[in-house]
Each structure stands twice: as structure tokens, then as C-alpha cells.
C-alpha positions, 0 to 999 in steps of 0.5 A, spaced: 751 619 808 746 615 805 739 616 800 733 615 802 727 614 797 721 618 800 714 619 800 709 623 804 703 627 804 702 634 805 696 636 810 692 638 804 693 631 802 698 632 796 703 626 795 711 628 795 715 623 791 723 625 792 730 623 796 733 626 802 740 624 804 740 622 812 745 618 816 738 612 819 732 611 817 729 613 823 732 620 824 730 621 816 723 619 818 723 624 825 725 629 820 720 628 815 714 627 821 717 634 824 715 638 818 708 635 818 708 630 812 705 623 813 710 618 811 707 614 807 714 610 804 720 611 806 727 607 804 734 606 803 736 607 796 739 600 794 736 596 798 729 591 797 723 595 800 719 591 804 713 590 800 719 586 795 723 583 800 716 580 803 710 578 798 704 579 802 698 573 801 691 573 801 688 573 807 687 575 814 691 581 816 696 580 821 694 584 828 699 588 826 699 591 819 691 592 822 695 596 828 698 601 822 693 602 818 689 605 825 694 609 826 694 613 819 687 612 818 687 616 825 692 622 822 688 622 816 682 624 820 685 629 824 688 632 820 680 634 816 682 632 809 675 629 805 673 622 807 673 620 800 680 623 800 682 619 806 680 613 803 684 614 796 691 616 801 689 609 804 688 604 799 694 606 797 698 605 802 696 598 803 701 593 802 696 588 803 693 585 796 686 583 800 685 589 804 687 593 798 682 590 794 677 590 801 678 597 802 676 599 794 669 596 795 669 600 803 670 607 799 665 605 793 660 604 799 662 610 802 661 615 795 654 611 794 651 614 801 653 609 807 656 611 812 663 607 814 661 603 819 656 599 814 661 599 809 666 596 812 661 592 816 660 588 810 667 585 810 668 581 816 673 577 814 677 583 816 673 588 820 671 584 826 664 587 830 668 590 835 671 594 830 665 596 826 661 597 833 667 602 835 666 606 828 660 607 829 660 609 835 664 615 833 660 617 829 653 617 832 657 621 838 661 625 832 668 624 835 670 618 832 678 621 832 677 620 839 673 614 839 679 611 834 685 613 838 682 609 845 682 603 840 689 604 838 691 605 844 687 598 845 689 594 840 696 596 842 694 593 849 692 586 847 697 585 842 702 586 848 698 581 852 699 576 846 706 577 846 707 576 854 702 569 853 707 568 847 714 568 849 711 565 856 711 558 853 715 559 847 722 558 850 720 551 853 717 549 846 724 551 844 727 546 851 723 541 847 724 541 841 732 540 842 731 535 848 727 531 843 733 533 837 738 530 841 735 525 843 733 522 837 740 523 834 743 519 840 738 514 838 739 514 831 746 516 830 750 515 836 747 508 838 748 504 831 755 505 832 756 502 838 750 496 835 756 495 830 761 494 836 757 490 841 755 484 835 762 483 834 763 482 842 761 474 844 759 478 850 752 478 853 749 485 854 747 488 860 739 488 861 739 495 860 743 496 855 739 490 851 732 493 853 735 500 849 737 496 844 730 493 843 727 498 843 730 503 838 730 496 833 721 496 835 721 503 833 725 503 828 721 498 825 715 502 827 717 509 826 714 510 819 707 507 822 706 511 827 709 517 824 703 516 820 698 515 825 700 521 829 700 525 823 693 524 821 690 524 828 694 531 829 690 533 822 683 530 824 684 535 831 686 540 826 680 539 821 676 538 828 678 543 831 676 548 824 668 547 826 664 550 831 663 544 835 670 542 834 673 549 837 668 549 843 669 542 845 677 543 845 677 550 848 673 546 854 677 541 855 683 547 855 680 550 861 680 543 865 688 542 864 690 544 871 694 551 871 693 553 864 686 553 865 686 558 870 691 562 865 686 562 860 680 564 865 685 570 867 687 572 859 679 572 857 677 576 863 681 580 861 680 580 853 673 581 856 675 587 860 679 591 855 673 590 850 668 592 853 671 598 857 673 600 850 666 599 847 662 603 852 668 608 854 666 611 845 658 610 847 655 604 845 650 602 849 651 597 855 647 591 850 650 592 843 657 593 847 656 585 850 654 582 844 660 586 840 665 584 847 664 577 848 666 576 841 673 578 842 674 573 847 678 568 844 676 561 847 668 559 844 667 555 850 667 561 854 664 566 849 658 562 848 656 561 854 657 568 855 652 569 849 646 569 853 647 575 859 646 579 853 638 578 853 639 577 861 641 584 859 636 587 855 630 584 859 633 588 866 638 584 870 645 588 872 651 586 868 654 582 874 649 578 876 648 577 868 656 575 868 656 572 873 650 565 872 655 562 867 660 561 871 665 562 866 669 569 869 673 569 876 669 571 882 673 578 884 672 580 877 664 579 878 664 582 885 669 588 882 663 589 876 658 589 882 661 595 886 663 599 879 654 598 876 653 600 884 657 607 884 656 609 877 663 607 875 663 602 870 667 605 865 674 606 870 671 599 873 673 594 867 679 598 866 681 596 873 679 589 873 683 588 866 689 592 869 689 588 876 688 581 872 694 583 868 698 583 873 696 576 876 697 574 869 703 576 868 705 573 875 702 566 874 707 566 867 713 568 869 712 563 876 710 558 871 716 559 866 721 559 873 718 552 875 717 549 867 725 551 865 729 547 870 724 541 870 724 541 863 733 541 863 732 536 869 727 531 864 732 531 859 739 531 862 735 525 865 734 521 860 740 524 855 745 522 861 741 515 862 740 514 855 749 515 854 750 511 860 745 504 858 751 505 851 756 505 855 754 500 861 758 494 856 764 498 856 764 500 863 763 492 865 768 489 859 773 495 863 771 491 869 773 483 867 779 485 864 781 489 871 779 483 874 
């Protein structure tokens, strides 16, 4: 068997450093959990722990790192030890040399008299307002652990939408990039072969093949220029985009492109539902909770058009109607608002207009990825055969006149 390095936590909080012999790392930590001990750290002797094998930056924190430390602040807190207590078992186990330093500052605020959410709203680089809205409204309620876990729970629901978003449009990427591979090597590689080949023969060339000849002659000779051309207009949009301005204006025209915009209209709604259910679910109120709600949407086009239901809001007008003037949100989900704020249930509404969206959503990528792949293989078997038959074309003729 092998020996597994350890420590853990009592639920007096006392740390316990030792080893313990198992046959996977997974059955050692269920054994170790099943006891009541909180793993703080748990490998196989002899190989590089994580924190070695991978140097964490300064920076952000991955979304999910942010997820982990949730869940063992959550433990922490259910298992009654001290705030501070809390607090000095955390730091510890960041890994993250930023959010440890972040951590430290948030502890120091806490021992001199703020409460956690003033503290760790000072941090906004990694505590967001939701965040810090959701902390507070633990502790106004006094049942933060409760509040803390429907955040998890959230967290975990809009991590797995990012993924499904992601592993949509990452295989047609990928169909691109080796589309794009092979046909620069039949261009680069392949075709000055048979350049050499054809300058020998006193022959002319067919059209087509003196068409493709010309054309990688002009590219080669322009390949560096326009690379460069490419490259500072990619940079330039880069740099653009970094700006408020920048981010608004692009994140317009994303929802104008056809089929796309339509996605992404469904993934703010539902980043909009999620959040804000989850925000008046721990009992912030219906204002405070929009502000903190509309800024977890990821396109600035439509949080900022979002910005001014708020006030609508605060000066008396419902949340539909409110949602509803920018334009920016799809009729159902409106309509949906409308009949929870009317029967009382606005809660269990914005989880049922997230689910139902989700759903679509999942749908539309999944029809949208069925009809990208085979157009995708179709586009480049295409031009790769198209390419390879125009190289082939002097052959092919030569072959002819000889038969004749």
C-alpha cells in the first residue's frame, strides 16, 4: 500500500500532522472525513504536491479555488469554532500567495471590529458585491451557514453553465485550427515540391493550378506584413476591449450576430436569474439585490442598460415592468417575473426562469454544435481536396497527352 502524507483539523480546531498508509488518495480522504477531521492537505509520499507542481500567480482567483474555499469556510463555520479561529485555519490553507496575503488584511479588520462583510468588501478584486452582499445577508439574518451554502450551491451551478458554454464552441475551435494546420502545410510544405517539379517541365499550366501557384507566391511575400497587420489589430481590439467603453461596444455587437446573440441573451438571463434568486433567497432586499444581481451579468451591454431598473425599483415600479423597458431580457422571462411578483413567489419564479432557460440553452448549443461540426468537416475537406486536386491537375493532363 501506499503512504499518504496528511493534515487535518479536529472539530476543536487543533491541526494533526501524520501519515497513514491506503490504497488511493480518495478512499484515504473518505476515511479520514468519516472520522470528523477536515483535510487540509492530503498526498502520496514521493510525489510533488500541487502547490509544487503548479506555482500559483498573483491575481484573480480561478472560479474554482473560489468554490473550495466556500465549501471550507462553510465547514469551519458549522462546525462553531471561533471567528478568528476560522479565519487563521483558512489563510493557512490558501495556496493562492494573493488571496492569502487578502485573507490576512480581511482577519485584522475582523479582530479590530468589522464585521466580515465590510471586511472583505474592501477587496474587490476578489470578493465581488454579490459576494459581499450574500455575507452580509447572513449575517443581518444570523444564518449565514445557510446563506453560505445556497451560494455554493450557486457557484456550482454557474461554474457548470461556463463549462457547457465552453465545451460547446471549443471542439469547432479545435476543427479550425487543424483545418487551417493542414492546409498551411499543403501550402507551405507540400506545394513548393511540386513548384520545383513543374518549373522543370516546358509545359503550361493549368489555370488553376497557376492560380494557386500565384497565390501562395503573393502570400508568401505578404505573409509577414499581413501577420503583423493582424497582430496589431488583434492587440488594438485587446486593448479596446479592456476599456468600459470598449467592453460595451463589443458586447453590443456580440448580441447582433445572428444565432450567438440570441445564446447569449439566454446565458445573461439566466446568470440574472440564478443571482438574484440566490440574493433575495438569503434576505437581501429586492434594490440592494438587483444592483449586486445586475453586475454578475457577464455582458456590460446588458448590465448597464439594466442599471437604471434599480431606481425604477426604489421609486415604486415592479420588477417586470422594470426588466422589462431596456429591452434587453427575453419576453417569457418577463412575463414569468410578472406572475411570480403577482402570487407572491418571486423566489421560486427566478429559479424556474433560470432552470427553463437553461434547458433552452443547453438545446440551442447542443443543435447548434450538431449543424457547426459536419459544416465545419465539410468547409475543410473542401478546400483540402480542392487544394490537392489543383497540385495534381499538371499530372493528371500530362498522364492524358502521353495516353494520347
Amino acid at each position: 500500500m501506499a503512504v499518504f502524507a496528511y493534515r487535518v483539523a479536529r472539530p476543536d480546531g487543533s491541526m494533526i500532522n501524520g501519515h497513514v498508509e491506503g490504497e488511493e488518495e480518495a478512499l484515504v480522504r473518505a476515511k479520514l472525513e468519516a472520522q470528523g477531521l477536515l483535510v487540509f492537505y492530503l498526498h502520496r509520499r514521493g510525489m510533488p504536491t500541487l502547490e509544487a507542481a503548479k506555482p500559483w500567480f498573483r491575481g484573480r482567483l480561478p472560479v474554482g479555488q473560489f468554490l473550495i474555499f466556500n465549501q471550507e469556510l462553510l465547514a469551519l463555520i458549522r462546525s462553531g469554532l471561533p471567528i478568528l479561529r476560522v479565519w487563521d485555519l483558512l489563510i493557512e490553507r490558501a495556496g493562492h500567495p494573493g488571496f492569502q496575503q487578502t485573507l490576512r488584511e480581511v482577519k485584522a479588520d475582523i479582530r479590530g471590529g468589522s464585521s466580515a462583510s465590510d471586511a472583505l468588501g474592501k477587496h474587490t478584486v476578489y470578493f465581488s458585491d454579490l459576494y459581499v452582499a450574500t455575507i452580509r445577508a447572513g449575517e443581518q439574518s444570523g444564518n449565514l451557514p445557510d446563506v453560505l451554502q445556497r451560494y455554493v450551491a450557486y457557484l456550482k451551478l454557474m461554474i457548470a453553465l461556463r463549462q457547457k458554454v465552453t465545451k460547446a464552441i471549443s471542439y469547432p475551435i479545435v476543427l479550425v485550427f487543424i483545418g487551417v494546420a493542414v492546409i498551411g502545410f499543403l501550402l507551405t510544405y507540400v506545394m513548393p515540391t511540386f513548384v520545383s517539379v513543374y518549373g522543370e517541365s516546358a509545359r503550361a499550366l493549368p489555370w488553376a493550378t497557376q492560380l494557386l501557384l500565384n497565390a501562395v507566391t503573393h502570400a508568401e511575400a505578404w505573409a509577414a506584413p499581413g501577420l503583423a497587420v493582424v497582430g496589431s489589430i488583434l492587440l488594438g481590439t485587446r486593448a479596446y476591449y479592456k476599456t468600459s467603453a470598449g467592453r460595451v461596444a463589443i458586447d453590443c455587437l456580440f448580441l447582433r450576430l445572428p444565432l450567438v446573440g440570441e445564446i447569449i441573451v439566454q446565458h445573461n438571463t439566466v446568470q440574472l436569474a440564478r443571482t438574484l434568486g440566490t440574493i433575495l433567497g438569503g434576505g437581501t432586499p429586492l434594490v440592494d439585490a438587483l444592483h449586486s444581481a445586475r453586475t454578475a451579468v457577464s455582458n456590460q451591454f446588458v448590465s448597464q442598460r439594466l442599471a437604471p431598473a434599480v431606481d425604477e425599483i426604489r421609486e415604486g415600479a415592479t420588477l417586470a415592468n422594470a426588466l422589462d423597458r431596456p429591452k434587453v431580457l427575453p419576453r417569457l422571462a418577463i412575463e414569468m417575473l410578472a406572475v411570480g411578483e403577482e402570487t407572491g413567489s418571486l423566489d421560486a419564479m427566478l429559479k424556474d426562469i433560470a432552470e427553463f432557460y437553461e434547458g433552452d440553452l443547453d438545446t440551442r448549443l447542443a443543435r447548434l454544435t450538431t449543424w457547426i461540426e459536419p459544416a465545419l468537416l465539410l468547409i475543410m475537406g473542401v478546400m483540402v481536396g480542392g487544394i490537392v486536386i489543383v497540385m495534381y491537375l499538371p499530372v493528371f493532363q500530362m498522364a492524358g497527352t502521353v495516353g494520347g
